[in-house]
DRENDO-1510 file (C-alpha; in Angstrom, 1 decimal, always signed):
<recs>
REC; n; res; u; v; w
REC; 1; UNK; +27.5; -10.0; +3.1 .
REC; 2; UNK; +27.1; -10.0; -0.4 .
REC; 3; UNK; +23.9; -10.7; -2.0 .
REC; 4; UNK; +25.3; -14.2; -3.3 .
REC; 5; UNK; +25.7; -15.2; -0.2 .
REC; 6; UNK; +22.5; -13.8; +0.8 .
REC; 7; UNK; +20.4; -15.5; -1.7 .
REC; 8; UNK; +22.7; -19.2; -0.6 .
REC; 9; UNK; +21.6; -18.3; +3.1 .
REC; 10; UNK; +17.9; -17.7; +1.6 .
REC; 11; UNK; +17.9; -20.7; -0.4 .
REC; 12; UNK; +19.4; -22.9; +2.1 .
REC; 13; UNK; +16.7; -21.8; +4.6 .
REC; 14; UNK; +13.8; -22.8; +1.6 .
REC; 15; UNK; +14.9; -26.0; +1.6 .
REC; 16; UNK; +14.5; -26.4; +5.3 .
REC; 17; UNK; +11.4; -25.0; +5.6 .
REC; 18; UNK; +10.6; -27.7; +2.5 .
REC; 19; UNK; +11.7; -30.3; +4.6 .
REC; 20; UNK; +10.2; -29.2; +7.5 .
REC; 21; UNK; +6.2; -28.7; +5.4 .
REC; 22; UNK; +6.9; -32.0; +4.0 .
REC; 23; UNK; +7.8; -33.8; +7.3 .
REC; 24; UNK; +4.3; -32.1; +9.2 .
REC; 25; UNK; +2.3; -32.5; +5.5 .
REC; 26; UNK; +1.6; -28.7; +5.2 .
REC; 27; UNK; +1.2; -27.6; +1.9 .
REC; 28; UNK; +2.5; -24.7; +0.5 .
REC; 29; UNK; +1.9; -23.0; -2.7 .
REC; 30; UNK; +4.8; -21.9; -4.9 .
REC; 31; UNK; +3.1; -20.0; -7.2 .
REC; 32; UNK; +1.9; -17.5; -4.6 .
REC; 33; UNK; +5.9; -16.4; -3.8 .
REC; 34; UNK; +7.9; -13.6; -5.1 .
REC; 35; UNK; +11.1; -12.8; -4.6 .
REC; 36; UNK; +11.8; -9.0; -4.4 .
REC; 37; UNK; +15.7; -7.9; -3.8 .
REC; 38; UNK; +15.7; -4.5; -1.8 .
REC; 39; UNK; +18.5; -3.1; -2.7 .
REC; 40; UNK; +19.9; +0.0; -4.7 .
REC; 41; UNK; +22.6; -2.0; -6.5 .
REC; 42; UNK; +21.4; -2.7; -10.2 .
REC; 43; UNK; +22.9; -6.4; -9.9 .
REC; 44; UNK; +20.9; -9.5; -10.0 .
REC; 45; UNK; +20.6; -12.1; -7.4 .
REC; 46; UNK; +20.4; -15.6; -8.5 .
REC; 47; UNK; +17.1; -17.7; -8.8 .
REC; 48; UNK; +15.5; -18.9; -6.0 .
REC; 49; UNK; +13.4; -22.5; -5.8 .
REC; 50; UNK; +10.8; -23.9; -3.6 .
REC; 51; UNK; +9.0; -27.4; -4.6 .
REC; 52; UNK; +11.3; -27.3; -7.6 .
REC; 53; UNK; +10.0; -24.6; -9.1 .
REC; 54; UNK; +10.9; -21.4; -9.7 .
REC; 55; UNK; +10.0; -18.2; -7.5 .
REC; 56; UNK; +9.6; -15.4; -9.6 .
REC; 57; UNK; +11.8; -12.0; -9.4 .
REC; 58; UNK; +9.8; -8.7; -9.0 .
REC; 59; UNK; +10.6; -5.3; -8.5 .
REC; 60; UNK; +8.1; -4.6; -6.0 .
REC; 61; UNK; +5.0; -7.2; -4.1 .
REC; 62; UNK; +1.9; -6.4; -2.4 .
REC; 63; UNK; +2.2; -7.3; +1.7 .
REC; 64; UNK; -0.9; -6.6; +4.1 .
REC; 65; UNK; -1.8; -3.8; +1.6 .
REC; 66; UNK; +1.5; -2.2; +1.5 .
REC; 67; UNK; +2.9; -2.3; -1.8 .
REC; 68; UNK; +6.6; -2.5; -1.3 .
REC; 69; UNK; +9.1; -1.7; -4.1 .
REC; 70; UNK; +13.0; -2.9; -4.5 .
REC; 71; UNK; +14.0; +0.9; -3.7 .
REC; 72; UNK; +11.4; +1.2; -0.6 .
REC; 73; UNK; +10.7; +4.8; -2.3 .
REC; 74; UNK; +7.1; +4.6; -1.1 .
REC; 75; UNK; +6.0; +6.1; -5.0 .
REC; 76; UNK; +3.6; +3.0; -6.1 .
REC; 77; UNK; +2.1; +2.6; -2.4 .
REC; 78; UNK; +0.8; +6.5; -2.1 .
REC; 79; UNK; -0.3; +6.4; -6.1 .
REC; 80; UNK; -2.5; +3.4; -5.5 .
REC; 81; UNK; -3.7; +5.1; -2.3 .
REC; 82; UNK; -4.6; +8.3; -4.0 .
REC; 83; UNK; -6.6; +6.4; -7.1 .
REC; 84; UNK; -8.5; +4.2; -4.0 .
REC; 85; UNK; -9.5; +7.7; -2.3 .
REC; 86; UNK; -10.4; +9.6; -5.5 .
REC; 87; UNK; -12.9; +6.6; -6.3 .
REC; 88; UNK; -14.1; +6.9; -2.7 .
REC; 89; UNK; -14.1; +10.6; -2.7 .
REC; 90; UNK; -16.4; +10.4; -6.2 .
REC; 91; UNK; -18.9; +7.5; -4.7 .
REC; 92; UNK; -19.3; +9.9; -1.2 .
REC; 93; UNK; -20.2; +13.3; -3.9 .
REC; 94; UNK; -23.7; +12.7; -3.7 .
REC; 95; UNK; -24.0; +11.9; -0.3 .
REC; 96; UNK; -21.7; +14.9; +0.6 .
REC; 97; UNK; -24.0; +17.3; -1.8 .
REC; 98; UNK; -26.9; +16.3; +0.8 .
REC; 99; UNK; -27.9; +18.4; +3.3 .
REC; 100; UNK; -26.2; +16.8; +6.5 .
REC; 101; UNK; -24.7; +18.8; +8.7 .
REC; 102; UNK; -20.8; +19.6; +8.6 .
REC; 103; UNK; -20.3; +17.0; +12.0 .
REC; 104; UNK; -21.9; +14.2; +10.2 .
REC; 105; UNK; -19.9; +14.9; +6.9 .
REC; 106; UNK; -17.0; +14.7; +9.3 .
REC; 107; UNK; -17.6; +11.4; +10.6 .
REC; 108; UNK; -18.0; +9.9; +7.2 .
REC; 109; UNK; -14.7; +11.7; +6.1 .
REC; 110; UNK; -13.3; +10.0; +9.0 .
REC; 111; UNK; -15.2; +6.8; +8.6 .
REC; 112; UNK; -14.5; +5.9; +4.7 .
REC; 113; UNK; -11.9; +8.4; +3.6 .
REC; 114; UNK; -8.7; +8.8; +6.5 .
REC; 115; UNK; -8.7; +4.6; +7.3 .
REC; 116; UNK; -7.4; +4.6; +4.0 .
REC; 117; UNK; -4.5; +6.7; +3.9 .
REC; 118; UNK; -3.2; +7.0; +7.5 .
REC; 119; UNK; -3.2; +3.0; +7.1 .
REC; 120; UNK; +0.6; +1.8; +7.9 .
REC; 121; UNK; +1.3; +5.4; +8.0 .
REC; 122; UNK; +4.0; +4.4; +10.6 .
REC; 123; UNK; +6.2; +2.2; +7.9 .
REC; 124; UNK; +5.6; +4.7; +4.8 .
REC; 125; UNK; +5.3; +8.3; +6.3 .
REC; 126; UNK; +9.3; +8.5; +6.4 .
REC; 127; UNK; +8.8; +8.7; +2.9 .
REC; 128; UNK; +10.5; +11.6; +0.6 .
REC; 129; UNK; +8.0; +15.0; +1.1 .
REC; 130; UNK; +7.4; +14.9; -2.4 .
REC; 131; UNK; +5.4; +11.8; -2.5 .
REC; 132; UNK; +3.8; +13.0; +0.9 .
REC; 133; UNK; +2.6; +15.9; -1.2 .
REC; 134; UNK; -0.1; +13.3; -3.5 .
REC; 135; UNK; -1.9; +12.2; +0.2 .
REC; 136; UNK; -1.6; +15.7; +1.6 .
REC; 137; UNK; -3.3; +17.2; -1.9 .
REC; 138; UNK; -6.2; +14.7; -1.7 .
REC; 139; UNK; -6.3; +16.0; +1.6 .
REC; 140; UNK; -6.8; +19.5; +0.2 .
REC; 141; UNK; -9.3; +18.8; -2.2 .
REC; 142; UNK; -11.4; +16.5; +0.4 .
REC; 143; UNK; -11.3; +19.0; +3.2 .
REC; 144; UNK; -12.0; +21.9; +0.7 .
REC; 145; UNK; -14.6; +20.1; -1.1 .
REC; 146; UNK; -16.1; +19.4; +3.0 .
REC; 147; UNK; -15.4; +23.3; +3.3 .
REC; 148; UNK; -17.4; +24.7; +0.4 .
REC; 149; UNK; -20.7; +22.6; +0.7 .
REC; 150; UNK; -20.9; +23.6; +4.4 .
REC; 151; UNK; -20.2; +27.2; +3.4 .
REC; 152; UNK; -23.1; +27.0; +0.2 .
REC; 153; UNK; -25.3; +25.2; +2.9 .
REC; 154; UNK; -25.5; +27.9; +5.3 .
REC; 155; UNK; -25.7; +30.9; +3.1 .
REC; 156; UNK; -28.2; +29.7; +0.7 .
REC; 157; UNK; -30.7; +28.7; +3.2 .
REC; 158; UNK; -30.9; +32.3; +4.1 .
</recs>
């Protein structure tokens, strides 16, 4: 199937589910569409319409928190994980610079920090190991950082 064909099938089924809002009075916002193309061909597919107007073409769309690119390389979704836990990681410093013990600092690593990246880890951990590498080096750092406050804790109370 080419992706002409494709995008008739796709249109076709646009206009039914048009019909079909219309005929149950469901309204359905336009503007909130995007029309991504997953393919690795550098071709364009022709414009798509719902409501008469135009759905917008984009190389990659946010889904359930899984930001999914035309190439489904994975590269965007673990970058704008690793900025989300390096602003967690810097808001949890002071708490983590306290005195609680290493199970509690644990549980709030586990709490606040892991949700975030083993999220959907099913759909992107086939990812290439290179981009692997930017969760598994926050990783690092966190577990590390975990590592060396527990070690200054228990040698400088001595």
């Amino acid at each position: 199937m080419t992706q002409c064909q494709s995008s008739t099938f796709l249109q076709n089924h646009l206009n039914l589910i048009e019909n079909w809002a219309t005929k149950w009075r469901i309204k359905i916002n336009p503007e909130k569409s995007v029309h991504v193309n997953f393919t690795l061909k550098k071709t364009e597919c022709p414009p798509l319409y719902f409501q008469k107007s135009l759905i917008p073409n984009s190389t990659e769309v946010k889904y359930l928190g899984i930001t999914l690119d035309k190439r489904l390389t994975w590269g965007s979704h673990l970058k704008s994980k690793r900025k989300k836990l390096n602003s967690r990681l810097h808001l949890l410093r002071p708490i983590l610079k306290s005195k609680l013990s290493p199970h509690t600092k644990n549980i709030i690593y586990k709490s606040l920090l892991k949700p975030v990246w083993a999220y959907a880890i099913q759909i992107w951990g086939c990812a290439k190991p290179l981009q692997i590498r930017t969760i598994q080096a926050f990783q690092s750092i966190a577990f590390r950082y975990l590592c060396t406050l527990v070690y200054i804790q228990r040698y400088t109370a001595q």
